[in-house]
C-alpha positions, 0 to 999 in steps of 0.5 A, a space after each residue: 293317290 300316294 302309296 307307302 313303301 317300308 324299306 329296311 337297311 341294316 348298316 354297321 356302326 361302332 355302337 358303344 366304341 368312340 375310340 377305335 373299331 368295334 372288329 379292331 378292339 374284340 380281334 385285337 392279340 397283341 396284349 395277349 402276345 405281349 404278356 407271353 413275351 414278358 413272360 418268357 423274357 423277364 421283363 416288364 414294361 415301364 416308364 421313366 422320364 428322360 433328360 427332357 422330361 418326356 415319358 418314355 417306355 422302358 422294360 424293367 427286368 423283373 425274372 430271368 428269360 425263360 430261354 435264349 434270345 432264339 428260344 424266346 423268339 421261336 416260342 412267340 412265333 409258335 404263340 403267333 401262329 395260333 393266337 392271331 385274328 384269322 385263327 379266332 374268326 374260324 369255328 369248331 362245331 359242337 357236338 352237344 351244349 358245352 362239347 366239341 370233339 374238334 375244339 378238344 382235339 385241336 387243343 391236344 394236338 397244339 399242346 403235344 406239338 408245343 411240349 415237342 419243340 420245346 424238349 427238342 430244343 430244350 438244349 438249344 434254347 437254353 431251357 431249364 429243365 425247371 422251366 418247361 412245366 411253367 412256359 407250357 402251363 402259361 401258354 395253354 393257359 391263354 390257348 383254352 380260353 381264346 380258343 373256346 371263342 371259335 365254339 359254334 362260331 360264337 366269335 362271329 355271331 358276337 360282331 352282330 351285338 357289337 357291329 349292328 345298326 338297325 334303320 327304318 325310312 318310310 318313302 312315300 312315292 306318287 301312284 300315277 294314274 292311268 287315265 288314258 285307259 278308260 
């Protein structure tokens, strides 16, 4: 006599990504960093041929820094603490469709404390007063959007269209009898 057992395994895969982690490419900041960099320096990335004729990654100055080489790295380093892969995996619960009371004052208070440093050191880091409403509008403007993924949790629950692979296997085992019983 052979009996059926159903088993179902769920495993991850990278579906729709040849090239690079599923998790890598969706948690990836740098690109979002790097733009605020070129930004607050003044350059953009380009690229030219050497003596040899290799392709090599050059930055065109393309505006003035925004600030000083300490401004422009203590900004970034502002950015970096909010804008990176632990921050977007965390979850601002909703208090109705659309709405979450934690996502708008966490918004607030990072926009308060950013606009802070940089009048405080406005002088320091040789910020034109010109500047300040610029370098605050471009980095609440990446803050709202990449913030919005931490929603209901909504970051995480997107891996599962993403990551999940579904296996079905039938095994057929062998029911022993036991004849010796009577």
């Amino acid at each position: 006599m052979s009996e059926f057992i159903n088993s179902q395994a769920t495993t991850q895969s990278n579906q729709g990504y040849n090239s690079a982690p599923a998790l890598q490419l969706r948690l990836d900041c740098d690109p979002i960093k790097r733009k605020f960099a070129e930004f607050l320096y003044g350059y953009t990335p380009d690229f030219q041929k050497d003596e040899d004729g290799n392709l090599v990654q050059v930055f065109k100055v393309t505006g003035l820094a925004k600030a000083n080489d300490d401004g422009c790295r203590a900004i970034l380093s502002h950015v970096e603490s909010i804008i990176n892969p632990q921050v977007v995996q965390g979850n601002f619960p909703s208090d109705a469709p659309g709405t979450s009371t934690m996502y708008d004052n966490f918004v607030k208070e990072v926009n308060i404390a950013f606009i802070d440093d940089i009048m405080f050191n406005l002088y320091n880091w040789d910020i034109d007063e010109g500047n300040v409403k610029s370098i605050v509008s471009y980095f609440t403007n990446i803050l709202i959007p990449f913030m919005t993924r931490l929603i209901d949790n909504k970051e995480r629950e997107s891996y599962e269209h993403t990551l999940v692979h579904k296996e079905n296997t039938t095994m057929q085992q062998e029911k022993k009898s036991m004849a010796f019983l009577g």
